[in-house]
GUMITI-728471 format. One record per atom (N, C-alpha, C): residue number from 0; residue in three letters; x, y, z. Coordinates in pm, whole numbers, plus 50000, padded with zeros to 5 digits. Atoms other than C-alpha are relative to their C-alpha. Last residue first. Layout:
@i NUM | aa ALA | c1 X | c2 Y | c3 Z
...
// end
This chain:
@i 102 | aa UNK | c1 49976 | c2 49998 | c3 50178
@i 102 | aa UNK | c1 02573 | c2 94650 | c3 21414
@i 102 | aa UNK | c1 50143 | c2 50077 | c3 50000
@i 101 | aa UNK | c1 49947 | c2 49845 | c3 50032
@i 101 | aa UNK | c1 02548 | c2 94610 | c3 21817
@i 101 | aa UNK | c1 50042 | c2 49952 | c3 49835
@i 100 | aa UNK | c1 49870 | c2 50004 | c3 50064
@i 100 | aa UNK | c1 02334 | c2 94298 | c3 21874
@i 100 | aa UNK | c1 50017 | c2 50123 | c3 49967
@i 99 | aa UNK | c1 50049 | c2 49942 | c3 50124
@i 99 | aa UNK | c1 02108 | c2 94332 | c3 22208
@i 99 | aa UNK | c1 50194 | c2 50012 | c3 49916
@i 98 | aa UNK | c1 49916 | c2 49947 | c3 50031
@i 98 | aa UNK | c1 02198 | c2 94006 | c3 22484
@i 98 | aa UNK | c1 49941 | c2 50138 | c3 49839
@i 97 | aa UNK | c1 50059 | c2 49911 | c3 49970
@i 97 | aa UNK | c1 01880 | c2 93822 | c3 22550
@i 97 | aa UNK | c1 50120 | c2 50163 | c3 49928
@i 96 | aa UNK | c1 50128 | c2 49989 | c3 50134
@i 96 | aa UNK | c1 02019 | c2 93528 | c3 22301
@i 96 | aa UNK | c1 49968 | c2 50120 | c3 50069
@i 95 | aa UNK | c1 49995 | c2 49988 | c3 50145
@i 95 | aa UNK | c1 02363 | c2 93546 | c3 22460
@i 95 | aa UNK | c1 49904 | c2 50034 | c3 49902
@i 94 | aa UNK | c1 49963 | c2 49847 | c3 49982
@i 94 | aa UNK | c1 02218 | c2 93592 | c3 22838
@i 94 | aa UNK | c1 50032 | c2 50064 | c3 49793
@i 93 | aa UNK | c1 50076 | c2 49912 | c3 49954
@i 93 | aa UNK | c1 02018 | c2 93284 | c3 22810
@i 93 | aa UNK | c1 50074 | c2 50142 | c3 49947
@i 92 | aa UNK | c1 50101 | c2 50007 | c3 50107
@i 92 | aa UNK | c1 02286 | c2 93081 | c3 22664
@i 92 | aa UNK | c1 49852 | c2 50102 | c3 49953
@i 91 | aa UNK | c1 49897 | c2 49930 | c3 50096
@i 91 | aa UNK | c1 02565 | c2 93194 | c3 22911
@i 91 | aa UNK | c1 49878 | c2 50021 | c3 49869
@i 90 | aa UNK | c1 49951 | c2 49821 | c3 49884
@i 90 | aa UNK | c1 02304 | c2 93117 | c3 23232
@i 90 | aa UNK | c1 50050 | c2 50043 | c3 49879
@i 89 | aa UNK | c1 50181 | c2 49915 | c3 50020
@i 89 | aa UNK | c1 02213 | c2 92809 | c3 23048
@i 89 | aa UNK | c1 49969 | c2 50141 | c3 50003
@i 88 | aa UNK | c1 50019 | c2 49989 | c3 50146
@i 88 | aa UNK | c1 02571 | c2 92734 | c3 23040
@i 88 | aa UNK | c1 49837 | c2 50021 | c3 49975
@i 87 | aa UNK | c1 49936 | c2 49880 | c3 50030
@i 87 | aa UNK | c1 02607 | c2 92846 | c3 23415
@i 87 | aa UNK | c1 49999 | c2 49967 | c3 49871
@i 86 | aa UNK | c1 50063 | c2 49816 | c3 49978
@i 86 | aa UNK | c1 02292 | c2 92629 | c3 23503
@i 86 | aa UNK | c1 50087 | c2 50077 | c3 49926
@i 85 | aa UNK | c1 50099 | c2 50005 | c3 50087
@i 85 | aa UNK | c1 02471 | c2 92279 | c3 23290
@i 85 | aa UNK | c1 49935 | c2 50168 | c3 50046
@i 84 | aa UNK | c1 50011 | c2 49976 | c3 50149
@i 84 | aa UNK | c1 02775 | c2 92358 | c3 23435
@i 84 | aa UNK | c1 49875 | c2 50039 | c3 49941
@i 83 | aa UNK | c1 49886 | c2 49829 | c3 49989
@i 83 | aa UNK | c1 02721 | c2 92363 | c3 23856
@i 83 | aa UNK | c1 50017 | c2 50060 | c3 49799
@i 82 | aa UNK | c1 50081 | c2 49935 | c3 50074
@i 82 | aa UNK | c1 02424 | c2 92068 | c3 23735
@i 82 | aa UNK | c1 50061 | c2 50169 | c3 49995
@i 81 | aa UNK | c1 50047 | c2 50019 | c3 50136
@i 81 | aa UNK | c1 02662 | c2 91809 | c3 23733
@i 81 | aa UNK | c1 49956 | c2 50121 | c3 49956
@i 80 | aa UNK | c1 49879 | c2 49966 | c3 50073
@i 80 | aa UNK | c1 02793 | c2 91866 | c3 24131
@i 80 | aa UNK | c1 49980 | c2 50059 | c3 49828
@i 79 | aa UNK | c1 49961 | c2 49810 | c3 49975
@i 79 | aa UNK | c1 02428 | c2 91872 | c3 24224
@i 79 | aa UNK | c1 50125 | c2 50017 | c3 49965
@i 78 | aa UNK | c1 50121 | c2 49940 | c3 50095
@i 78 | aa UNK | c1 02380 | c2 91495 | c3 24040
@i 78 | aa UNK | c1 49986 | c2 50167 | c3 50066
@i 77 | aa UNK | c1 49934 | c2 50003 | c3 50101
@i 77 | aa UNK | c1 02731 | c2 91389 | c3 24218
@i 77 | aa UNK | c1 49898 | c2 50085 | c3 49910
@i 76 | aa UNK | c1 49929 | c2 49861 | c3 50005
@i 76 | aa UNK | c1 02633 | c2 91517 | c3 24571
@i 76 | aa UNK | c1 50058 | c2 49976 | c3 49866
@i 75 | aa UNK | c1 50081 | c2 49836 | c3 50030
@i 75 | aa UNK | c1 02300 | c2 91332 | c3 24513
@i 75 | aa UNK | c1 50087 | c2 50061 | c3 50047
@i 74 | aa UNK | c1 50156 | c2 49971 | c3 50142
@i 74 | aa UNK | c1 02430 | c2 91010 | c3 24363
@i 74 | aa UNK | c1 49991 | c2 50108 | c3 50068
@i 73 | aa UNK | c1 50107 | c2 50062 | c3 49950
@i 73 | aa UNK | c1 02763 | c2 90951 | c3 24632
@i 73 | aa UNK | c1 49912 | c2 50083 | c3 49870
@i 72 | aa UNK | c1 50086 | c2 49904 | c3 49951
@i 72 | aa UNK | c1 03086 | c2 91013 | c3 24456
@i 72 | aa UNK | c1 49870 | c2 49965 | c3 50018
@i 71 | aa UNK | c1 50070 | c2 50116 | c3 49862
@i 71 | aa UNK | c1 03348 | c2 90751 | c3 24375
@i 71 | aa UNK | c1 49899 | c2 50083 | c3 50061
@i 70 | aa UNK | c1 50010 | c2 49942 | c3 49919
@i 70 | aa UNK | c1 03637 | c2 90998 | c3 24238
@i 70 | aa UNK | c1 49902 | c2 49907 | c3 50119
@i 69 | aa UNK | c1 49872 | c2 49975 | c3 49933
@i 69 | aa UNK | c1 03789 | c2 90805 | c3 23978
@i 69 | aa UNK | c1 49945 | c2 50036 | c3 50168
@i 68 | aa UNK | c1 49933 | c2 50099 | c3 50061
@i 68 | aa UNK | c1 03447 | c2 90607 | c3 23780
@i 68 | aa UNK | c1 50146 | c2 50002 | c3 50133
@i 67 | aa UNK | c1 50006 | c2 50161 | c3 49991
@i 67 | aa UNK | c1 03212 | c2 90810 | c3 23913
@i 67 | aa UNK | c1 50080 | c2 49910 | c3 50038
@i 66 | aa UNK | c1 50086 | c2 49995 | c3 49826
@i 66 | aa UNK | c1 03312 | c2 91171 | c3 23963
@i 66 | aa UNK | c1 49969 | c2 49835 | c3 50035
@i 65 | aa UNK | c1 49923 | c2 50012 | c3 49852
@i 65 | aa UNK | c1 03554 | c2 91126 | c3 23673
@i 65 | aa UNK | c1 49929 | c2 49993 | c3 50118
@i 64 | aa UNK | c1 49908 | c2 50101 | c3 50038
@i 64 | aa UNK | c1 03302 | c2 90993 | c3 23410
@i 64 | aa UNK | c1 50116 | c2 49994 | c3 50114
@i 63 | aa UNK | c1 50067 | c2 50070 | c3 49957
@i 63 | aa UNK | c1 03052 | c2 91302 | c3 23527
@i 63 | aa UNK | c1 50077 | c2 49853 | c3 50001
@i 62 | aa UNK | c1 50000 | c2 50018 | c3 49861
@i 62 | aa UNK | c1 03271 | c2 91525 | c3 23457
@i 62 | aa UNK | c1 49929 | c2 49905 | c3 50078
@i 61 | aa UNK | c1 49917 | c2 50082 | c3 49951
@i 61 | aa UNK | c1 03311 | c2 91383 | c3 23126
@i 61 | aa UNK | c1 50009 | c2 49980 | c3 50139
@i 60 | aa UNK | c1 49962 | c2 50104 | c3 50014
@i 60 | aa UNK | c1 02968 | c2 91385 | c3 23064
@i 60 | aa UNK | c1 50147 | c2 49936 | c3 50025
@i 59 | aa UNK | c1 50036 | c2 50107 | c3 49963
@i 59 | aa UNK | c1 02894 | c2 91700 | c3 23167
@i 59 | aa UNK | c1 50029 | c2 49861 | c3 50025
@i 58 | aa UNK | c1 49907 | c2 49995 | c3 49868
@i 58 | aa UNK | c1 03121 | c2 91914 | c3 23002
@i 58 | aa UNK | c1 49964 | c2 49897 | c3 50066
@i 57 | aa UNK | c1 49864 | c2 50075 | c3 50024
@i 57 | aa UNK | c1 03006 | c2 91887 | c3 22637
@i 57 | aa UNK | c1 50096 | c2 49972 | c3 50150
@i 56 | aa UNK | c1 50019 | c2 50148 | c3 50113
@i 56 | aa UNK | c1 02611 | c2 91937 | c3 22642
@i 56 | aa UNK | c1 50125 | c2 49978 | c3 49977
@i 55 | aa UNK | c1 50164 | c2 50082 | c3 49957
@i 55 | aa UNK | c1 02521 | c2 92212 | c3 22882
@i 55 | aa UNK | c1 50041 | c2 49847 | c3 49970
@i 54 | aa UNK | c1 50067 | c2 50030 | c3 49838
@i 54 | aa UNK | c1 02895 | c2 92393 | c3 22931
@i 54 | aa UNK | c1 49902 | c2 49877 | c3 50045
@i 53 | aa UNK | c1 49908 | c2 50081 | c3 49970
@i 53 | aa UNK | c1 02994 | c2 92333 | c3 22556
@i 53 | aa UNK | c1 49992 | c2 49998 | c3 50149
@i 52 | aa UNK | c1 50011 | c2 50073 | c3 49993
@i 52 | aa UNK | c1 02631 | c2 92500 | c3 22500
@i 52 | aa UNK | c1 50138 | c2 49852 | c3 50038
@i 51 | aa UNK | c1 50121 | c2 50088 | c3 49887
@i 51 | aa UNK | c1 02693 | c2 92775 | c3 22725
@i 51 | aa UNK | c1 49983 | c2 49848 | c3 49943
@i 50 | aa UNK | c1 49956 | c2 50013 | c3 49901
@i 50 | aa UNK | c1 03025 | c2 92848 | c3 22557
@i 50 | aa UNK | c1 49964 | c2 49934 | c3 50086
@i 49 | aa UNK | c1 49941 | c2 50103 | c3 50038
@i 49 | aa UNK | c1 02853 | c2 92859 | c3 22202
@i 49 | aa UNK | c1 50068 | c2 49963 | c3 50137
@i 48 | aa UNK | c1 50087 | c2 50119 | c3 49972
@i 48 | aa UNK | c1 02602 | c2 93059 | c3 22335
@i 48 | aa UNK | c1 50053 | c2 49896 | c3 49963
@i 47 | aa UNK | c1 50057 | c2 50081 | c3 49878
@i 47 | aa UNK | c1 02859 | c2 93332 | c3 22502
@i 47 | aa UNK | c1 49895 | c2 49831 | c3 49982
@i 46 | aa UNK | c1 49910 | c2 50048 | c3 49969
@i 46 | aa UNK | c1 03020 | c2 93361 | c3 22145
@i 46 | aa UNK | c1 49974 | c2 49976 | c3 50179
@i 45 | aa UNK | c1 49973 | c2 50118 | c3 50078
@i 45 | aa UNK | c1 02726 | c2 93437 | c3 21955
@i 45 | aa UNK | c1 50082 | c2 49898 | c3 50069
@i 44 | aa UNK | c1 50103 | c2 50109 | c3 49963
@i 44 | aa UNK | c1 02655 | c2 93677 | c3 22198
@i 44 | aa UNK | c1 49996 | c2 49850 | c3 49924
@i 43 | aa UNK | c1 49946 | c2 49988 | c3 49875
@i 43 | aa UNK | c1 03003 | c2 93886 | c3 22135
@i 43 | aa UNK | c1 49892 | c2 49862 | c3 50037
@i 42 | aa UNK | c1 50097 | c2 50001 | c3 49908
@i 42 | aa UNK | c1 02891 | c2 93878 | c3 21772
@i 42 | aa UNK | c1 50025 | c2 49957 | c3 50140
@i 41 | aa UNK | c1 49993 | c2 49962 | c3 49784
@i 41 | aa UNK | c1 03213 | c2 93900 | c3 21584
@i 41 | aa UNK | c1 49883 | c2 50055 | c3 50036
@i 40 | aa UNK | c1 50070 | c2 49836 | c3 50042
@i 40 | aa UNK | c1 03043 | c2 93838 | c3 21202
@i 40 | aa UNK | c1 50084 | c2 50069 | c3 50178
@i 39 | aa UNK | c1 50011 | c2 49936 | c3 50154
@i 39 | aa UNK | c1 03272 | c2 93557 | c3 21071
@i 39 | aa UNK | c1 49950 | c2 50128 | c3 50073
@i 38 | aa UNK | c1 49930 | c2 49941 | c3 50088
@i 38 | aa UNK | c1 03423 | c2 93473 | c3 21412
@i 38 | aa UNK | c1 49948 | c2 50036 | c3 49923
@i 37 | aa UNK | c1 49946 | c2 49893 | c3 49942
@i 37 | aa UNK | c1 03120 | c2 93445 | c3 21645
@i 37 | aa UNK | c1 50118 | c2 50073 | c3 49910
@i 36 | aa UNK | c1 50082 | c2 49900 | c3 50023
@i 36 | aa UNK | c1 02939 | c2 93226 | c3 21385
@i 36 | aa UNK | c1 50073 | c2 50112 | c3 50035
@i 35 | aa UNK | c1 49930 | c2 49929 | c3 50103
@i 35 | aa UNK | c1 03220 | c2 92989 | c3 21387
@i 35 | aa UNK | c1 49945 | c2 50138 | c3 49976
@i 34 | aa UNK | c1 49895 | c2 49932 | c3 50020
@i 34 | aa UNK | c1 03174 | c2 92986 | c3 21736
@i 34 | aa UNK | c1 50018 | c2 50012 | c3 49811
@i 33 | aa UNK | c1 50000 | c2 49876 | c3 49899
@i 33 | aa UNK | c1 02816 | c2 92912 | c3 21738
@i 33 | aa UNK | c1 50113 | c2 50065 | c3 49974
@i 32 | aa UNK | c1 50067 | c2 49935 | c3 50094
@i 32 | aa UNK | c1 02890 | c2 92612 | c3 21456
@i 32 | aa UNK | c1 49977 | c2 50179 | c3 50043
@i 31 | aa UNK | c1 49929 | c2 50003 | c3 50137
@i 31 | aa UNK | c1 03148 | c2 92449 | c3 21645
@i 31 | aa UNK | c1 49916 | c2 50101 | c3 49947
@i 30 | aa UNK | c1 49914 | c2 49991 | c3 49967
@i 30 | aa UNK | c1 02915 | c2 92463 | c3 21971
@i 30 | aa UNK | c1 50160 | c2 50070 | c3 49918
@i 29 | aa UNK | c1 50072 | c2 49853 | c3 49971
@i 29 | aa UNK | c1 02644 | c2 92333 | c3 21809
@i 29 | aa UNK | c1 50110 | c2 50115 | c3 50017
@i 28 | aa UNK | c1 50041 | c2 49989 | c3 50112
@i 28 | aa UNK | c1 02887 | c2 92062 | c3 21682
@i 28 | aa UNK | c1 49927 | c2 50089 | c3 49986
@i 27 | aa UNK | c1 49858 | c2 49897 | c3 50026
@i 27 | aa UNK | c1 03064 | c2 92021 | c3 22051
@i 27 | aa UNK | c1 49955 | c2 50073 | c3 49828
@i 26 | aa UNK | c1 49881 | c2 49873 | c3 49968
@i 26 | aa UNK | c1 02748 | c2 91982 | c3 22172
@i 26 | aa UNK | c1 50107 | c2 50056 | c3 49946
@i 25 | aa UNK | c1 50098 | c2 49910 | c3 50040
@i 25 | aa UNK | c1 02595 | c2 91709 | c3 21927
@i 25 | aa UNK | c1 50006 | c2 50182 | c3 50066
@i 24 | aa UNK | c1 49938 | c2 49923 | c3 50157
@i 24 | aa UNK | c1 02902 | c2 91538 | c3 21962
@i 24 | aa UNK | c1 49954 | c2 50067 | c3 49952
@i 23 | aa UNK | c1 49897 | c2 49899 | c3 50002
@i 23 | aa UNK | c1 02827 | c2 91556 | c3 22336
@i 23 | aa UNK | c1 50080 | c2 50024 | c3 49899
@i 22 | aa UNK | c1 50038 | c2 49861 | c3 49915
@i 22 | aa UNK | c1 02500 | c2 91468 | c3 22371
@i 22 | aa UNK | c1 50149 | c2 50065 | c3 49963
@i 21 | aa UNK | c1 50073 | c2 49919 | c3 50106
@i 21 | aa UNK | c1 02568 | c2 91142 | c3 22143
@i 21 | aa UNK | c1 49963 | c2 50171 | c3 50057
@i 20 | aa UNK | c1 49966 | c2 49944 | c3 50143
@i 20 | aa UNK | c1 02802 | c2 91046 | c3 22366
@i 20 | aa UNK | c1 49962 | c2 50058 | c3 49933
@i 19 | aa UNK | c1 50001 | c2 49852 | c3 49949
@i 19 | aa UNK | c1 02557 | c2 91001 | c3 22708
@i 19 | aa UNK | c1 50114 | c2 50045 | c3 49852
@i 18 | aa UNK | c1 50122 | c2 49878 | c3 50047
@i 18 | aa UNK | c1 02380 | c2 90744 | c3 22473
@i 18 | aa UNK | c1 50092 | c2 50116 | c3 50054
@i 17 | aa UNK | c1 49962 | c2 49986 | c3 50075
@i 17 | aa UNK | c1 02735 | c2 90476 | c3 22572
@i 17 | aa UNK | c1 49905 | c2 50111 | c3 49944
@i 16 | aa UNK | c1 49865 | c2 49927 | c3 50001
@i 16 | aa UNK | c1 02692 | c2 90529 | c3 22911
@i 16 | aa UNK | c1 50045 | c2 50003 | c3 49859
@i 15 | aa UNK | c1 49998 | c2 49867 | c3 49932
@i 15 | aa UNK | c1 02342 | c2 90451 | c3 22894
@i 15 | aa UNK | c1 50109 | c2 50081 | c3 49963
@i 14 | aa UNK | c1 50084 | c2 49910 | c3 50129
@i 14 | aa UNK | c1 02362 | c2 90161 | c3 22641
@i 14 | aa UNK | c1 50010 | c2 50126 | c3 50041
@i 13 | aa UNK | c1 49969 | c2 49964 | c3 50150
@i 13 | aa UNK | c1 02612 | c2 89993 | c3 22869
@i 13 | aa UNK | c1 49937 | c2 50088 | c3 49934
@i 12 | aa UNK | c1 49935 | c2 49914 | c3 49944
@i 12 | aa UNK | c1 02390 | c2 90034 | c3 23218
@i 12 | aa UNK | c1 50116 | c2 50024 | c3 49857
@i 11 | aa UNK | c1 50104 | c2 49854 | c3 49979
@i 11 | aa UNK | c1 02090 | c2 89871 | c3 23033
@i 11 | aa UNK | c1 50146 | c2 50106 | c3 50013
@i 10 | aa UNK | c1 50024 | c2 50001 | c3 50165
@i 10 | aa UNK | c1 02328 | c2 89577 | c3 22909
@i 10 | aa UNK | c1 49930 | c2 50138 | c3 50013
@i 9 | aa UNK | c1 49834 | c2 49914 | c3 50071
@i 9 | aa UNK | c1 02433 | c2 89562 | c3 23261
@i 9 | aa UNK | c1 50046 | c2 50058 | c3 49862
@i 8 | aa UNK | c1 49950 | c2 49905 | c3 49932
@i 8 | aa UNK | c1 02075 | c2 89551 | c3 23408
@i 8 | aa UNK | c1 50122 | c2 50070 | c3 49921
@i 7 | aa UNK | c1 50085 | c2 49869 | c3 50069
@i 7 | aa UNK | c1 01967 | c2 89315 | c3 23144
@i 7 | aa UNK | c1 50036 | c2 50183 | c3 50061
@i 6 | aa UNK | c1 49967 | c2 50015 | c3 50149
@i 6 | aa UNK | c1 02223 | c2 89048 | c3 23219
@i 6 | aa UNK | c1 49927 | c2 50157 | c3 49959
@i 5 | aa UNK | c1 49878 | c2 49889 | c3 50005
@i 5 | aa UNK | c1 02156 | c2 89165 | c3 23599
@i 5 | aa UNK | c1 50052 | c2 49986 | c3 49875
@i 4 | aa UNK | c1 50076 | c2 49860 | c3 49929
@i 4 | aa UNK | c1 01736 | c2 89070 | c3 23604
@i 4 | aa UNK | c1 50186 | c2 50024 | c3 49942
@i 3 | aa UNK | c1 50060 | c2 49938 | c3 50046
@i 3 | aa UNK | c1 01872 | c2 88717 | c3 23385
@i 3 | aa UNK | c1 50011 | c2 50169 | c3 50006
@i 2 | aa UNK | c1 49851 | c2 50012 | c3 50066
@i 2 | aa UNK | c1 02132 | c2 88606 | c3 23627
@i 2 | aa UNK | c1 49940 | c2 50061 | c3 49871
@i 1 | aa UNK | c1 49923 | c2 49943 | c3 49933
@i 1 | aa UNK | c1 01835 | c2 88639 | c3 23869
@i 1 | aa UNK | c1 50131 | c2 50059 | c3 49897
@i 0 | aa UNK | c1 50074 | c2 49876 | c3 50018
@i 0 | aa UNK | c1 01593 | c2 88457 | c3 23663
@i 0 | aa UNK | c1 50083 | c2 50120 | c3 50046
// end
């Protein structure tokens, strides 16, 4: 039963690490799209929300890969480390959409 509980465990802990991917092709693809935006029309804000989202949804995961994997970091100074990005791309995202467009 035992050999069971960690079969499932490690199969759990696989799927995880392999889901956090999808966040970040889906980032860099927002991301992609934001910036192209910024070039065709130069919208200054365009180009903070594409920033924020490579902050929210493309940084993360690797940093998170070194903190682990290289670095060895305890869970709650790694999960406050994480979130230094994710706020300041929220922070960029926020400001981008509040931001008024100059014609």
């Amino acid at each position: 039963m035992l050999a069971i509980l960690q079969l499932n465990l490690e199969t759990l802990r696989t799927v995880r690490q392999v889901s956090e991917i999808v966040p970040m092709i889906l980032g860099l693809a927002i991301s992609y799209l934001a910036y192209t935006a910024y070039r065709q029309n130069r919208s200054r804000p365009m180009l903070y929300i594409a920033i924020g989202f490579i902050l929210v949804l493309f940084v993360q995961a690797p940093l998170a890969l070194i903190f682990i994997h290289i670095l060895e970091l305890p869970t709650p100074l790694l999960n406050s480390l994480l979130q230094i990005p994710e706020f300041a791309g929220l922070g960029l995202i926020l400001y981008g959409l509040w931001t008024p467009r100059r014609d």
